[in-house]
C-alpha positions in Angstrom: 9.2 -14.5 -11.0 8.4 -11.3 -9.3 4.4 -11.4 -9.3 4.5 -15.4 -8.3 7.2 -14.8 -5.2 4.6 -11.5 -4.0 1.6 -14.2 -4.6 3.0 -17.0 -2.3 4.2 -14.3 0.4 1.0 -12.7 0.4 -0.2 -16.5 1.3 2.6 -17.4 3.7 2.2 -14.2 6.0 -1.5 -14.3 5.8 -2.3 -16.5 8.7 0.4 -15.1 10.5 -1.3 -11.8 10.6 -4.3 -12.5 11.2 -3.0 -14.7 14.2 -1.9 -11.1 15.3 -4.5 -9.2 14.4 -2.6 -7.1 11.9 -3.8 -6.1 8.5 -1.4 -6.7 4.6 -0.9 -3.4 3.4 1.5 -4.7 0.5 4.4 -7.1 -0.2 6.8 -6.1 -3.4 9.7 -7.9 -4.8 12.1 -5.8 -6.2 15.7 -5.9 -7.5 18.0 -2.4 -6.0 21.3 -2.2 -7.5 22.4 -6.2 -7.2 20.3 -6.8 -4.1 16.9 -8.2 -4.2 14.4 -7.3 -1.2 11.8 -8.9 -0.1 9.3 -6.2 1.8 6.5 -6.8 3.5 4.2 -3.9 5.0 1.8 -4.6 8.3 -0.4 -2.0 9.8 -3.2 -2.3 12.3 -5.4 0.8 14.2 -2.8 3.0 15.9 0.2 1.5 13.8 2.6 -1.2 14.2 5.7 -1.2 16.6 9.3 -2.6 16.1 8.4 -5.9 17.8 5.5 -7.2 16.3 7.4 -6.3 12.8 10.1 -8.9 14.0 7.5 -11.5 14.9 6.0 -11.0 11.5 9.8 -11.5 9.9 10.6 -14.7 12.1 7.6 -16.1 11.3 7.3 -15.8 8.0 11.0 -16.5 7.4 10.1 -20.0 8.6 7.5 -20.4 5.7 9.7 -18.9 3.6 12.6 -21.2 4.5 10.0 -24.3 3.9 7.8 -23.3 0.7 11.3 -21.7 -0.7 9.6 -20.2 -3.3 12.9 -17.3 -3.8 15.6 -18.8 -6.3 17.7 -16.0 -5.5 19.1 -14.6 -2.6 17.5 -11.8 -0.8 16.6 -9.5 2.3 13.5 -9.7 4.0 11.8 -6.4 5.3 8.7 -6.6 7.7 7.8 -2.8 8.1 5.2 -0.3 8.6 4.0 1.4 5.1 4.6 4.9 6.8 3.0 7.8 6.7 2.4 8.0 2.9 0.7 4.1 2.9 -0.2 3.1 -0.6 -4.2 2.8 -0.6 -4.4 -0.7 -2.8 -7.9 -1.9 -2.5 -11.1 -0.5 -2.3 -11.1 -0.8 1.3 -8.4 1.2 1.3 -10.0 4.3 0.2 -13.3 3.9 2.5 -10.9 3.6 5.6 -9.4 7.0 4.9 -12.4 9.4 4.1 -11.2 12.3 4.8 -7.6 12.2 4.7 -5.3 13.8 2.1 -4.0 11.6 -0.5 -2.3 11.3 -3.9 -3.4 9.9 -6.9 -1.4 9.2 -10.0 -3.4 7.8 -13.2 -3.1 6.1 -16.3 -4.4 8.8 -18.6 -5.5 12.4 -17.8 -8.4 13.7 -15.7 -9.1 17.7 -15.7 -5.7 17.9 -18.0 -3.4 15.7 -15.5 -2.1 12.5 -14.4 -1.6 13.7 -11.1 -4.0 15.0 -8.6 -3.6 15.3 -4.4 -6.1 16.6 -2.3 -8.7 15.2 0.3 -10.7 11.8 -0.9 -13.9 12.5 0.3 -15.9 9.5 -1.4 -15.4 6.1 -2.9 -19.4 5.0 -3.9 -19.9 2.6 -7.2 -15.7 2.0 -7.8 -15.1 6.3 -8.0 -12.7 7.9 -6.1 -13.8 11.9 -5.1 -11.2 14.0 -4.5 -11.4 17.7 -3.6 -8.5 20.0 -4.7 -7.9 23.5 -4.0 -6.1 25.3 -7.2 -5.0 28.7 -5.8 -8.3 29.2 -3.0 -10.7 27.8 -5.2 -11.8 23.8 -4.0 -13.2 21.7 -6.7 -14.0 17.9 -6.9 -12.7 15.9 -9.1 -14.7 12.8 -9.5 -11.7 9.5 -11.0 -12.8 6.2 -11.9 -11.0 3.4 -9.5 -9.6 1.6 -12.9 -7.8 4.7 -13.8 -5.9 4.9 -10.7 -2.3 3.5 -11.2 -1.2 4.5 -8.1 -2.7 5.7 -4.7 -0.8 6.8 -1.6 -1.9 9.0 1.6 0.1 12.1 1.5 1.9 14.2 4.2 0.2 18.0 4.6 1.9 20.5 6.5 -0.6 23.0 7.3 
C-alpha cells in the first residue's frame, strides 16, 4: 500500500509544483505509533517558505480528496527536506558538488557502511567522496547502486 500511495502522490503534486516552480525532493508514507503521515518535501534555489508549503498542501489535498487513493486516515505534511536533504537521484548528487554529505551503503566500502565527507564527483553512476581520517584526506570512489541512503550533512567547522 505504501509504495502505490507515494507513486500516485508523486503524480498528484507534480503539476502542482511545477505550476510553482518548485522541485520533489521526496514523498514517504509511513506509519508512527497509530498515526499514518503523509509527507511531502518541496525545495526550490534559496529554499521554500511557510506559504508556498501551504499552497502545496491545499492543493494537493484537493487531488488527494478526488483520486482518494489513502484507505486509511492520515496527516498530510508539505515541508522543506531541511538541512540534511536526502540526495535521491542522480541529479541530486551533481547539484551538490562540493557539499558535505553522508552516505550509508548496502555492503562495505574501505571496511564500512558508512562514509561522510565532501562528494566531489558523480561521472558514469560513481559517487567521489573525499574523507579526512585524523588529517589525512582520501577519496573514496562508491558505486551509485551501493548507495542505500544519501543525505547532505550538517558541518560545524
Amino acid at each position: 500500500m505504501s509504495s502505490k500511495v507515494t507513486e500516485i502522490t508523486e503524480e498528484l503534486v507534480q503539476p502542482i509544483l511545477a505550476e510553482m516552480n518548485l522541485e520533489l525532493v521526496d514523498v514517504e508514507f509511513e506509519k508512527e505509533g497509530k498515526n499514518w503521515f503523509l509527507r511531502v518535501f518541496v525545495d526550490k534555489e534559496g529554499g521554500v517558505d511557510i506559504e508556498e508549503c501551504g499552497q502545496v498542501s491545499e492543493k494537493l489535498s484537493e487531488q488527494l480528496d478526488e483520486q482518494d487513493p489513502v484507505t486509511v486516515p492520515y496527516f498530510l505534511e508539505v515541508s522543506s527536506p531541511g538541512a540534511e536533504r536526502p540526495l535521491k537521484k542522480p541529479q541530486d548528487f551533481i547539484d551538490h558538488l562540493n557539499s558535505s554529505i553522508y552516505v550509508k551503503l548496502y555492503e562495505p566500502i574501505e571496511g564500512d557502511k558508512e562514509h561522510e565527507g565532501v562528494l566531489k564527483a558523480f561521472e558514469n553512476n560513481v559517487v567521489t567522496i573525499e574523507i579526512t581520517i585524523k588529517t589525512r584526506k582520501k577519496e573514496i570512489e562508491i558505486p551509485y547502486e551501493k548507495i542505500a541512503k544519501a543525505r547532505l550533512a550538517v558541518t560545524f567547522n
